[in-house]
C-alpha positions in Angstrom: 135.1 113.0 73.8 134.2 113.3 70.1 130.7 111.2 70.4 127.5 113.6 70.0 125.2 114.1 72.3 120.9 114.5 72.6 118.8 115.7 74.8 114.7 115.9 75.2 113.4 119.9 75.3 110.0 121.2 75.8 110.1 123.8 73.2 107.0 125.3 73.5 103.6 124.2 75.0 102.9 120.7 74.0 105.4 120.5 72.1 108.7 118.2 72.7 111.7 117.7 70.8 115.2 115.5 70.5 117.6 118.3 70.1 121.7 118.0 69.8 123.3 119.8 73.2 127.0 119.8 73.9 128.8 117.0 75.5 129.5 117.9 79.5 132.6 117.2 81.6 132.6 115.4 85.1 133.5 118.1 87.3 134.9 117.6 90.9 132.2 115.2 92.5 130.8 114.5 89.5 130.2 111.5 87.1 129.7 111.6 83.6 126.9 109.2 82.3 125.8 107.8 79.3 122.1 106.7 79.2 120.8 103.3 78.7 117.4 103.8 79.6 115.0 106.6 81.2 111.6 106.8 82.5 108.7 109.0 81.5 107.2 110.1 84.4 103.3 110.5 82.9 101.4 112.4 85.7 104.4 115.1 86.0 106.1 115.6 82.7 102.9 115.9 81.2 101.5 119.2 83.3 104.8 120.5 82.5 104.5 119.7 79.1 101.1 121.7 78.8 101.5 124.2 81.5 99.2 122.9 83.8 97.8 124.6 86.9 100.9 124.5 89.5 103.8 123.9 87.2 106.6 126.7 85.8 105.4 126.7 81.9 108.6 128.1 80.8 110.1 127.4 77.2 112.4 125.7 76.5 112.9 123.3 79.6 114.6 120.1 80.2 112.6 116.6 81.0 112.8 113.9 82.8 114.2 112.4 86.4 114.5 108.5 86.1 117.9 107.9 84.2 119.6 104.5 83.9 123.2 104.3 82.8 127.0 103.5 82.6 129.5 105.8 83.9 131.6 106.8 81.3 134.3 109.0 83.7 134.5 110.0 87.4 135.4 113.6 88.5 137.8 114.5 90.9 137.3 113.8 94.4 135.3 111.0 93.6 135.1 107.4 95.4 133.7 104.4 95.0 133.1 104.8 91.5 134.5 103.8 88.3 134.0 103.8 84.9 131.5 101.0 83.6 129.7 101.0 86.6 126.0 101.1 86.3 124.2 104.1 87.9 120.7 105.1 88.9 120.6 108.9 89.0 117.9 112.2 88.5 119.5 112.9 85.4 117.5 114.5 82.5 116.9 112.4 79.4 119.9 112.8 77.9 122.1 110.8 76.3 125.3 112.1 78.1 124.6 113.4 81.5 126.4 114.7 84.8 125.2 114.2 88.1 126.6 114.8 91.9 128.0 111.3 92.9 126.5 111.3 96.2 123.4 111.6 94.7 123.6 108.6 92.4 122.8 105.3 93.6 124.2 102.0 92.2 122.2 99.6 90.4 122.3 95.9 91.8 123.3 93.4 89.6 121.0 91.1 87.5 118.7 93.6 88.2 117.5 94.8 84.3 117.9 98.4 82.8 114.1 98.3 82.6 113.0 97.3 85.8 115.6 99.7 88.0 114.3 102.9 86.0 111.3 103.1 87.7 113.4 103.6 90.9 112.7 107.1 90.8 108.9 107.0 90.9 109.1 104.0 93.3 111.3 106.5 95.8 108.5 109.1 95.5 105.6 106.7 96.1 107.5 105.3 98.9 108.4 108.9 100.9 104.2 109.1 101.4 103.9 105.4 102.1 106.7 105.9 105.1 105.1 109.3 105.7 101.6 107.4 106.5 103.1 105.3 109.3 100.9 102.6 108.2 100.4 100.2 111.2 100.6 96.7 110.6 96.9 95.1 109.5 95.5 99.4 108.6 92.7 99.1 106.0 94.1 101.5 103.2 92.8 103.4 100.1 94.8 104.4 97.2 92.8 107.0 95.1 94.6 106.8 91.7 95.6 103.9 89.6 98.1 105.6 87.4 102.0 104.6 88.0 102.3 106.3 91.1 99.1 105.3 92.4 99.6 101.7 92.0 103.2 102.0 93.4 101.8 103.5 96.6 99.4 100.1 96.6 102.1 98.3 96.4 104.6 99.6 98.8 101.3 100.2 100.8 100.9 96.0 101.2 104.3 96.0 102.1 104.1 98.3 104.7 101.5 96.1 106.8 98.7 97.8 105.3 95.4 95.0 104.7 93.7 95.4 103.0 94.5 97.7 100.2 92.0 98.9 98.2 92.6 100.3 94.7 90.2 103.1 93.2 90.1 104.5 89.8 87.5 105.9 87.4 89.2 104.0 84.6 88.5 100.2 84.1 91.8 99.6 82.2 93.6 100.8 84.8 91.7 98.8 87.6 93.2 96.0 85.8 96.7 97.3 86.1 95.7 96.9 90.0 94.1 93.7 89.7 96.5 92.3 88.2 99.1 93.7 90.5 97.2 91.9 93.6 95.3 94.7 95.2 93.2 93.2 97.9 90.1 95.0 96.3 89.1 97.1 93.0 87.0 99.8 93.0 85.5 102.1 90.4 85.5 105.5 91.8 81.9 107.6 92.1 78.3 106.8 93.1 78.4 103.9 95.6 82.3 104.0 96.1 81.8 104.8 100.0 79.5 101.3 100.4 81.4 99.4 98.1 84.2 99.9 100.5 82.9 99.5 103.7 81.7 95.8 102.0 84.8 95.0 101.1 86.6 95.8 104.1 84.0 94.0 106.4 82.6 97.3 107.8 85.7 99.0 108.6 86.7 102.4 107.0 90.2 103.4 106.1 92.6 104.3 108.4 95.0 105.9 105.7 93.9 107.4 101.8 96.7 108.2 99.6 95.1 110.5 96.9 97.2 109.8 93.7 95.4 111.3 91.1 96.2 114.8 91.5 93.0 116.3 90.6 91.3 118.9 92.8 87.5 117.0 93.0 89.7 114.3 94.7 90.3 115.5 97.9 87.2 115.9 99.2 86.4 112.7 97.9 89.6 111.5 99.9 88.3 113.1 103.1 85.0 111.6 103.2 86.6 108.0 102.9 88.8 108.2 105.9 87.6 107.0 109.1 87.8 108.9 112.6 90.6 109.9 113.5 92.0 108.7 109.7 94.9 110.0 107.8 94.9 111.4 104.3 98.1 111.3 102.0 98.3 114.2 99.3 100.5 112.0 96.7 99.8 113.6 93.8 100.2 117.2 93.1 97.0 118.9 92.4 96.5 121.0 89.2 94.0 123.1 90.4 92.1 124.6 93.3 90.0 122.1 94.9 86.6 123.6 96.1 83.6 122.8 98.2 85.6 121.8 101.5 84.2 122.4 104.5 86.7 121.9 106.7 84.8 121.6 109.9 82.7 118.5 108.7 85.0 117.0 106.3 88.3 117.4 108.7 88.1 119.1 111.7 85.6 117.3 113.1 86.8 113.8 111.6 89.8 114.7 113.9 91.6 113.9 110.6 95.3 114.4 109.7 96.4 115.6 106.7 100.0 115.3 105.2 101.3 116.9 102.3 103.7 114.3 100.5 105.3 116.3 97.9 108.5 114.4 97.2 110.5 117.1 97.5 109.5 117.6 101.5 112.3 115.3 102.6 115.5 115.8 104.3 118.3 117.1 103.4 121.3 114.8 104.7 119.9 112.5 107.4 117.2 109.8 107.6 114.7 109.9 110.6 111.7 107.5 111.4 109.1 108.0 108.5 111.6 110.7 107.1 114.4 109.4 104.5 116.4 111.6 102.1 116.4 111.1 98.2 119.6 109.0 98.2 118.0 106.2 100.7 115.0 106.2 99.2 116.0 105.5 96.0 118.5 102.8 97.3 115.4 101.1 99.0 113.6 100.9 95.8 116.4 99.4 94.1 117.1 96.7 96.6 113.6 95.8 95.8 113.0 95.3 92.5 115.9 93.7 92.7 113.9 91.4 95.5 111.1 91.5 93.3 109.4 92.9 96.2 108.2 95.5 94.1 106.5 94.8 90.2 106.7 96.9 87.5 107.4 94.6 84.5 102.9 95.0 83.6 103.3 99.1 83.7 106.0 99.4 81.3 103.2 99.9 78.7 105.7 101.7 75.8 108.9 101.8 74.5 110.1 104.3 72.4 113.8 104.2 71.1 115.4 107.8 71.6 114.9 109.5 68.5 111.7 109.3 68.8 110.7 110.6 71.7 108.8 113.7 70.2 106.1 111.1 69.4 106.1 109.8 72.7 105.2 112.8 74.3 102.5 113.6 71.8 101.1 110.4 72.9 101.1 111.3 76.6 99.9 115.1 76.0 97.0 113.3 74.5 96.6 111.4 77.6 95.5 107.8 77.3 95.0 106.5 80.2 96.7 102.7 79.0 99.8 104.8 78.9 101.7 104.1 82.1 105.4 103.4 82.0 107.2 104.4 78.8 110.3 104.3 78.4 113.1 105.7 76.2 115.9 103.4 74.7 119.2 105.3 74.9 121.0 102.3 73.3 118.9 101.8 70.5 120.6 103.3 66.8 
């Protein structure tokens, strides 16, 4: 194939570039993919970007995990695929791209470039969501209203939870949540505990998802929950959190605690509350493609491929309007 191909680097600490990289080959199992579209994920791409607390700040690295494209050839050994097929897959952002087939997940027709590339970020929402085991008519708290935060709300109201409370420091991104249903809005600090309990007629949440990934979160997550509560570590924490005391604020709450890093998930088989990559991701395809799920209001920016560089100076920046952005592979 003579076509050129581009890729995103981090090439040093805040720094990203759009760099030329050599064209790959589908190997056996493989398919080769040419991006339409992919997905900045904001939280996560920018600690790694800046070598924040509990990420590998190594230079250069490759980007990126929501990729949207056509398959351009299948490797050998490979079924149920063909060229021209439309793919969902973890692949970089890169223009061309290979990825293991039987990790790739096919996107359902009429369903837009746009709206399946945040099927990545849904799938990780959605492993802490099923984690939970939210009962049907559990009050619920999302701490958090960036993308994955108002994801977990959503998928949170799907899951039986009511009501659903959304909390953030931020007013613009209240908004986000308002306008994305969330049976109640809540700035986060003084007052936030009262505010609650009014809004959900006295009772306390039986689940907290904290979404924001800082450390002065959690304790604020632990002292929300009811007895007996759960609490949902959704975002990865950059930084040590301090000033727990574990006896009042968990042990004698009789509180659970689950670590949701996306990455704690199963290998090859699906369980109760326990779903691999591959039927995650499916799930959040089928629906946006249901419309069960909306993400058209946090696709905030687009930026066509080439300049990506200016993209990520934007998020290193970190505006907090900044939610989904994502990068047109198609565009000239």
């Amino acid at each position: 194939m003579s076509a050129s191909n581009y890729q995103v680097q981090f090439v040093e600490q805040g720094i990203a570039e759009v760099q030329e990289c050599g064209m790959p080959e589908a190997g056996p199992g493989e398919l080769l993919i040419r991006a339409r579209v992919s997905l900045i994920s904001p939280g996560t791409e920018r600690a790694f970007l800046l070598g924040l607390a509990n990420t590998l700040p190594q230079y250069p690295q490759s980007t990126g995990y929501s990729h949207i494209g056509e398959i351009v050839a299948v490797g050998a050994g490979v079924e149920g695929w063909r060229a021209g097929d439309r793919v969902a897959s973890q692949a970089h952002h890169r223009m061309y791209a290979t990825a293991a087939a039987q990790l790739c997940s096919r996107v359902p027709g009429g369903l837009k470039d746009e709206r399946a590339v945040f099927f990545r970020l849904i799938s990780i929402a959605m492993q802490a969501v099923r984690k939970a085991r939210i009962e049907l008519g559990e009050p619920v708290a999302v701490i958090g209203c960036g993308l994955i935060g108002l994801l977990a709300m959503q998928l949170a109201r799907l899951n039986g939870g009511l009501p659903v409370a959304s909390i953030d420091k931020d007013a613009d991104r209240l908004a986000f949540a308002e306008l994305l249903s969330a049976d109640a809005v809540l700035p986060a600090g003084e007052g936030l505990k009262t505010a609650l309990r009014e809004q959900f007629r006295d009772e306390e949440p039986a689940v907290v998802f904290e979404a924001t990934g800082h450390p002065e979160a959690i304790p604020a997550a632990f002292d929300l929950a009811r007895f007996g509560g759960r609490v949902v570590l959704l975002g990865s924490t950059r930084g040590e959190t301090e000033a727990v005391n574990f006896y009042r604020d968990v042990h004698k709450k009789g509180l659970t605690v689950l670590g949701a890093h996306e990455s704690a998930r199963p290998r090859h088989d699906s369980a109760p509350g326990w779903w691999t990559h591959q039927a995650d991701q499916a799930t959040a395809l089928k629906l946006l493609a249901a419309g069960r799920v909306v993400v058209d209001p946090l696709t905030t920016h687009r930026f066509a491929w080439r300049d990506a560089a200016a993209a990520y100076d934007t998020l290193a920046r970190w505006e907090p309007g900044m939610l989904g952005t994502i990068l047109d592979w198609q565009a000239a």
